[in-house]
C-alpha positions in Angstrom: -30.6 15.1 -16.9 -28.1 14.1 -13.9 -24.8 13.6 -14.8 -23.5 9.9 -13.9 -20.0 8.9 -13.6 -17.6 6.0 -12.8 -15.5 7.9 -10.2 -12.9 7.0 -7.5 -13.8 8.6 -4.0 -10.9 11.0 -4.5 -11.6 11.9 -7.7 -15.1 13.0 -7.1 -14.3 14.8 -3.8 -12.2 17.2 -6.3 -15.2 17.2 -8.9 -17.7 18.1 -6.6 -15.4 20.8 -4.9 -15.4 22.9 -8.2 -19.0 21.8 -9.1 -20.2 23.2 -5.5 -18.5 26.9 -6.2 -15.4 25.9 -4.1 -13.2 29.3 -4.2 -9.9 27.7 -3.3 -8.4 24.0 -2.6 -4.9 24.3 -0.7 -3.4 20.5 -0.5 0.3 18.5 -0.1 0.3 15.0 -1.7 0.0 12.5 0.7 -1.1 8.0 0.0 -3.9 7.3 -0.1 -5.6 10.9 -0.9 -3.3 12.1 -3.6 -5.8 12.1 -6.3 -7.4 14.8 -5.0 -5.2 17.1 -5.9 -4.1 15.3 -9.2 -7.8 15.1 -10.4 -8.0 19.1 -9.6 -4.5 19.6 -11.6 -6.1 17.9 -14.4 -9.1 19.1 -14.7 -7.5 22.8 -14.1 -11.4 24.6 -12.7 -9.1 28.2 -12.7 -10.0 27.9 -16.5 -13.6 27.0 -15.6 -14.5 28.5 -12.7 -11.5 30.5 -11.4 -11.1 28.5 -8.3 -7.9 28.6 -6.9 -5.7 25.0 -6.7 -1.9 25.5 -5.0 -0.2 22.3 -3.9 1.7 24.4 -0.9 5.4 23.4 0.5 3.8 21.8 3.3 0.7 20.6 5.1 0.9 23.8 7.8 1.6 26.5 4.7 -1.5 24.4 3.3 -4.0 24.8 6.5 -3.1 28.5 7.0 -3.9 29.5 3.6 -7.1 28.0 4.6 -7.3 30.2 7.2 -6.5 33.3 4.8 -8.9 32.3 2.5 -11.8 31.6 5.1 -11.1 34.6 6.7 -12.8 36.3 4.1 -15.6 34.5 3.7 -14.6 32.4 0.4 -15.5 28.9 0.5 -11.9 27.2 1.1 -10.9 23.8 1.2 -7.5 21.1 2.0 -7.2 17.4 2.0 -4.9 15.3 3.4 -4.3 11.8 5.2 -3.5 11.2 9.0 0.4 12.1 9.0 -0.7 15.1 7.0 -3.7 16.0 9.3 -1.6 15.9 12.3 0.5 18.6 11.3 -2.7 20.3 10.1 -4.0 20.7 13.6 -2.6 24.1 15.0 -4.4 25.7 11.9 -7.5 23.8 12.9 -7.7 25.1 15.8 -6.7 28.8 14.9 -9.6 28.2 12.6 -12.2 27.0 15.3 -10.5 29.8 17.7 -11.1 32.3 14.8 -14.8 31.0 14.0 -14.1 30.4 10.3 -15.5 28.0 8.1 -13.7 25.5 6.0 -13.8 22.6 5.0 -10.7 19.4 5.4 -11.0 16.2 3.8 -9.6 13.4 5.7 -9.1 9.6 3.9 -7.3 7.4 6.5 -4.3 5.6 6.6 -3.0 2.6 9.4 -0.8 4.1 12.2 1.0 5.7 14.8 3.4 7.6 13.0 4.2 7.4 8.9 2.6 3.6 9.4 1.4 2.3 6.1 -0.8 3.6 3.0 -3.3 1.0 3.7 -6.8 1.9 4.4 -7.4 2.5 8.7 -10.0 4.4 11.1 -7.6 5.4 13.5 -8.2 9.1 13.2 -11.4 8.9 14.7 -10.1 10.3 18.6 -8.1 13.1 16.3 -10.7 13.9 14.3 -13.9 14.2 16.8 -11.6 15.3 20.0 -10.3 18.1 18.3 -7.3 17.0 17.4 -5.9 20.2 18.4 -5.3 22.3 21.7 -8.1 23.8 23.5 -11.5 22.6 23.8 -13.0 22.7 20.3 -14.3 20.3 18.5 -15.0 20.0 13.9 -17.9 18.8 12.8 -17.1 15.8 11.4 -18.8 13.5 8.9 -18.3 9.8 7.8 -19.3 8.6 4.3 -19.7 4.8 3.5 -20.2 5.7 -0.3 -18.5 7.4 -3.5 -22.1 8.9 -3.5 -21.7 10.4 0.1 -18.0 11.7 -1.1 -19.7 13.6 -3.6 -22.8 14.5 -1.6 -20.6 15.6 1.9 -18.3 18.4 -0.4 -21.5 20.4 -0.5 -23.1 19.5 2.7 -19.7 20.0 4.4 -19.6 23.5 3.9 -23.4 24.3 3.8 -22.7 23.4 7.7 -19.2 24.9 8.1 -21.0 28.5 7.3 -24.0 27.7 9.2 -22.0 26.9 12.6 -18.9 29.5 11.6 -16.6 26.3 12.0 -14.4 23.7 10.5 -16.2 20.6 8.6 -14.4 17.4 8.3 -14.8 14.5 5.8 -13.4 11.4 7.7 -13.0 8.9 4.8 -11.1 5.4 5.4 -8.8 4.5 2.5 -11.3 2.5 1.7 -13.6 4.7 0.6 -10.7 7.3 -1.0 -9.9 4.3 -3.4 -12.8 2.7 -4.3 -14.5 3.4 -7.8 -18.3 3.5 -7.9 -21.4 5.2 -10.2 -21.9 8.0 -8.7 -24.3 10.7 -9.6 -22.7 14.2 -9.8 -24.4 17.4 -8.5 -25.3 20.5 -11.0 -22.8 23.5 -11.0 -23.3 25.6 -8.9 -21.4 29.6 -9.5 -19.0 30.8 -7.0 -20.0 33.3 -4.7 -19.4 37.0 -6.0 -18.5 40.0 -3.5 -22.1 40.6 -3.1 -23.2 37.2 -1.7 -20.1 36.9 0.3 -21.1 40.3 2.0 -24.8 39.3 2.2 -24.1 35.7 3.8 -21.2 36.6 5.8 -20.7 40.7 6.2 -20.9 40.3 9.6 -17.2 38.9 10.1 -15.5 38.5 6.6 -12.5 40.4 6.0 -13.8 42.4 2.8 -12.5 45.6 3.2 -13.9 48.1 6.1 -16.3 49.7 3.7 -18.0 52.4 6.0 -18.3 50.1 9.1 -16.1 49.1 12.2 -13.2 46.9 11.0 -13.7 42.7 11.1 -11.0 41.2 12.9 -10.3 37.4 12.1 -8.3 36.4 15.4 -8.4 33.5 17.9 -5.8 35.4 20.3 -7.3 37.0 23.4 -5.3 38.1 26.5 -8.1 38.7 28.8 -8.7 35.6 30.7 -12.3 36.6 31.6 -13.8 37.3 28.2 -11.5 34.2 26.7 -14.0 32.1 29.5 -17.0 33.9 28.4 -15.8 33.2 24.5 -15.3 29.3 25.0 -19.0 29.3 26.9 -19.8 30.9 23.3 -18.7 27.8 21.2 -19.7 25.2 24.0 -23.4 26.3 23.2 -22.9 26.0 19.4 -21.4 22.7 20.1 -24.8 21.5 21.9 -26.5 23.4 18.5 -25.0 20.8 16.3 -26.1 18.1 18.9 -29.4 19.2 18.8 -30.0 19.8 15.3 -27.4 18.4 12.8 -26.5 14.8 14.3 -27.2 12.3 11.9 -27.4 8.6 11.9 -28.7 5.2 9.3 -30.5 2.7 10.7 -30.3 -0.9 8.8 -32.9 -3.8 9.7 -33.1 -2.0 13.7 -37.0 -2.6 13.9 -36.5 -6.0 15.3 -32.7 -6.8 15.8 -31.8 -8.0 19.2 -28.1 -7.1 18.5 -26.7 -4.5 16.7 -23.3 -3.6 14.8 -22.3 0.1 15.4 -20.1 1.0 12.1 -19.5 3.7 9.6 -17.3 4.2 6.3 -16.0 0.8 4.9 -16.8 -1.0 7.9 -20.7 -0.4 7.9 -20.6 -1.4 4.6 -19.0 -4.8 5.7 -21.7 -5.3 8.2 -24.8 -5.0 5.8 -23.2 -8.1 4.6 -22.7 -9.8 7.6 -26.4 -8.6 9.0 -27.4 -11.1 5.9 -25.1 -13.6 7.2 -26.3 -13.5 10.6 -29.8 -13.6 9.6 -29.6 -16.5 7.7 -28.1 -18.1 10.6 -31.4 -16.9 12.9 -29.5 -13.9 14.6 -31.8 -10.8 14.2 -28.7 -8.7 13.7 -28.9 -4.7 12.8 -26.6 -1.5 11.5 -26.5 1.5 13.5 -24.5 3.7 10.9 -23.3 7.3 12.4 -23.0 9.7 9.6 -21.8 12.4 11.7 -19.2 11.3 13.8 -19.2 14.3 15.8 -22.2 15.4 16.9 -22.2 11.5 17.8 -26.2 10.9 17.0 -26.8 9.7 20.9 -30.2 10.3 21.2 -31.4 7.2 18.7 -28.4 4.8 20.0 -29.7 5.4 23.6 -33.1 4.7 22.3 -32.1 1.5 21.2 -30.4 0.5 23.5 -33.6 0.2 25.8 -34.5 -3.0 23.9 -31.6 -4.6 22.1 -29.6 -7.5 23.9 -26.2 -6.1 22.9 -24.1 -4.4 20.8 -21.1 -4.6 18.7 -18.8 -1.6 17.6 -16.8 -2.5 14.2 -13.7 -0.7 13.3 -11.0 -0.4 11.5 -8.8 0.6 14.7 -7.7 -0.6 18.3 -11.1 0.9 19.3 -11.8 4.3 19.1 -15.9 4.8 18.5 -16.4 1.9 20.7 -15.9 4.4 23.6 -18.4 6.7 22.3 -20.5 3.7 21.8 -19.6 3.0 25.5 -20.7 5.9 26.8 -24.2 6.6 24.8 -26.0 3.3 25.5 -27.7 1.6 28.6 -25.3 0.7 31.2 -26.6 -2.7 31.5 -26.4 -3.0 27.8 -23.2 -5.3 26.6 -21.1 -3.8 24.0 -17.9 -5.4 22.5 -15.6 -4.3 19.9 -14.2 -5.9 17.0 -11.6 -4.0 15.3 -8.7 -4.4 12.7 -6.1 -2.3 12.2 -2.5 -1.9 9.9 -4.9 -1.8 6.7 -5.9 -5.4 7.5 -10.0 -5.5 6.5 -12.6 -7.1 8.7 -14.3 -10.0 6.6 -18.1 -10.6 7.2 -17.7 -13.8 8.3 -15.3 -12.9 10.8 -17.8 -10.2 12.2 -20.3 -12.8 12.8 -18.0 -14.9 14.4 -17.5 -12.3 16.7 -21.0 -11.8 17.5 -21.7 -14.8 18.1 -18.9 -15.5 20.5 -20.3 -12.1 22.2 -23.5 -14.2 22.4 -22.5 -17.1 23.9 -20.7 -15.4 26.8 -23.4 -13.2 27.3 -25.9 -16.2 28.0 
C-alpha cells in the first residue's frame, strides 16, 4: 500500500533522495532550501541505507564532491538556493565538460545578489543558459507540486545517467515551502559495484580492472578535437529536444489566449483560467515541465490558432523570451511578472489579460 505523507517540498526532496538509492547528498545551508539538508540530518539514511550526507565548508567544496562522487558512477546529489547556485556553477560546468551525471536541486530566492529569502523565478536565464562558461546547457525541470518534488528526485537522475549530464530541479520558494499530501515512492536499493559497472563501465572511475584506464576530465588542449567534442554534446542537446521535452496543457482545446507558467505561478493561473472563464474569456495553461529542453514543438503548434499569449513569472521576464522566440511571429505575447518575493494574485493576472486584450483589438 503507497505510503502518503504531509510533507514540505524540502522535506520530501530529501525523502525521496534516500528512497530512490541516492549514494551521496553534498549540501551548504542556504533560506529558503535548508530543510533539505536538516530533514536528511534527521532522518540520518547512512544508518538505513548507507548514503552519504556531508554539509561541506562551502557551496564549491559541495559541487566538486559532486563531481568526485559522479565520477564514479554513484548516484550524487547537492541543493542549494540562487546565491548558493551561483558559486556552484564552475563545478557545473566541469560536470557537463566531464559528462557526468548528477543531480542539483534549485528552490529560488528574489535577487541580484544576497536579495531576500522570499520565494522568486529569477534563476531561470542561470539555470537553462548554463549558468556556467562554455556552451553547455543542464537539463532542467520545473515542478508546480510537493508531488513533482518527490516524483522529479527519481526522474532527475533516471535522465542525468541517460544523457551523461547534470539534472536540475528549478523549484520557486514557493514550492520548497509549501506543505502538501504527497504520495511517497517505494525504496529502491542503492546500486552495488556490479550495477554501477553494468550501467556505467564504460566511463566510471571503478578501478582499471583489466581494461584501458577511464579518465573523468573536461580539460583538453587540442583545439581541434575540443571542436569536434562540443559538436558531441550539441547533438545530445537536440536528443533531449527531441525526446525528453515535456509540457501540461490546461483547458488548450478551445482557449483563444493562453498563460505560459510553471512552478507556483502555473498554479496561480489554473485559478485565474476559472476567473477568466467566468468572465467569458476562453483562457488556457501552457505549463513547461522541462524548462530546458523548452517543449517548442506544442507552443508553436498553438500558437497557429490562439489570439495571444501571456508569460507569468515570478521575475523581470526571463521565460517570456523563450516564449518569444517559440511562437508565431504575428502572435502577441506579453509578460506579467513579479519579482522581490512579491506573488502574483489571480485577479491581478486577469487584469492583465484583459488589458493585453483591449490593446490588441
Amino acid at each position: 500500500m503507497a505510503e502518503i505523507k504531509l510533507m514540505k517540498g524540502n522535506e520530501v526532496i530529501a525523502e525521496a533522495a534516500i528512497r530512490c538509492g541516492c549514494d551521496g547528498y553534498f549540501g551548504y545551508p542556504i533560506t529558503p532550501q535548508s530543510e533539505v539538508m536538516e530533514t536528511l540530518m534527521a532522518r540520518e539514511p547512512w544508518k538505513e541505507t548507507g548514503m552519504v550526507v556531508l554539509q561541506a565548508e562551502s557551496e564549491i567544496a559541495a559541487i566538486n564532491m559532486v563531481y568526485g562522487a559522479a565520477a564514479c558512477g554513484k548516484r550524487a546529489m547537492t541543493s542549494s538556493s540562487s546565491p548558493g547556485i551561483s558559486l556552484k556553477q564552475e563545478g557545473l560546468t566541469y560536470l557537463a565538460g566531464a559528462e557526468l551525471p548528477c543531480l542539483v536541486v534549485d528552490v529560488v530566492r528574489g535577487g541580484p545578489g544576497l536579495g531576500t529569502i522570499q520565494p522568486a523565478q529569477s534563476d531561470y536565464f542561470q539555470a537553462t543558459r548554463g549558468g556556467g562558461h562554455g556552451d553547455y546547457h543542464l537539463l532542467v525541470l520545473a515542478p508546480a507540486s510537493v508531488q513533482e518534488m518527490n516524483d522529479f528526485v527519481s526522474l532527475g537522475f533516471d535522465l542525468a545517467f541517460k544523457y551523461r549530464n547534470p539534472v536540475m530541479i528549478l523549484a520557486d520558494g514557493v514550492i520548497g515551502q509549501m506543505m502538501e499530501k504527497v504520495q511517497l515512492a517505494d525504496y529502491s536499493p542503492r546500486w552495488t559495484d556490479d550495477d554501477i559497472e553494468r550501467i556505467s563501465g564504460k566511463w566510471a572511475l571503478t578501478g582499471k580492472k583489466g581494461r584501458d584506464r577511464h579518465v573523468a576530465t573536461s580539460l583538453e588542449l587540442d583545439s581541434y578535437k575540443q571542436e569536434i567534442f562540443n559538436h558531441k554534446l550539441q547533438a545530445k542537446y537536440r536528443l533531449m529536444q527531441e525526446n525528453d521535452a515535456r509540457h501540461e496543457e490546461l483547458h488548450c482545446e478551445d482557449a483563444e489566449y493562453i498563460f505560459v507558467a510553471y512552478g507556483s505561478s502555473a498554479r496561480i493561473c489554473q485559478k485565474s483560467i476559472q476567473l477568466c472563464r467566468e468572465q467569458g474569456i476562453k483562457a488556457g495553461l501552457f505549463r513547461p515541465v522541462t524548462l530546458y529542453p523548452f517543449p517548442r514543438v506544442p507552443l508553436r503548434a498553438l500558437s497557429r490558432r490562439v489570439k495571444g499569449f501571456m508569460a507569468v513569472e515570478m521575475s523581470a521576464g526571463q521565460m517570456v523570451e523563450d516564449v518569444r522566440l517559440t511562437v508565431d511571429a504575428n502572435v502577441p505575447v506579453e509578460h506579467f511578472g513579479r519579482y522581490g518575493g512579491v506573488i502574483p494574485t489571480p485577479d491581478e493576472i486577469v487584469e492583465a489579460l484583459k488589458k493585453q486584450i483591449i490593446s490588441a483589438s
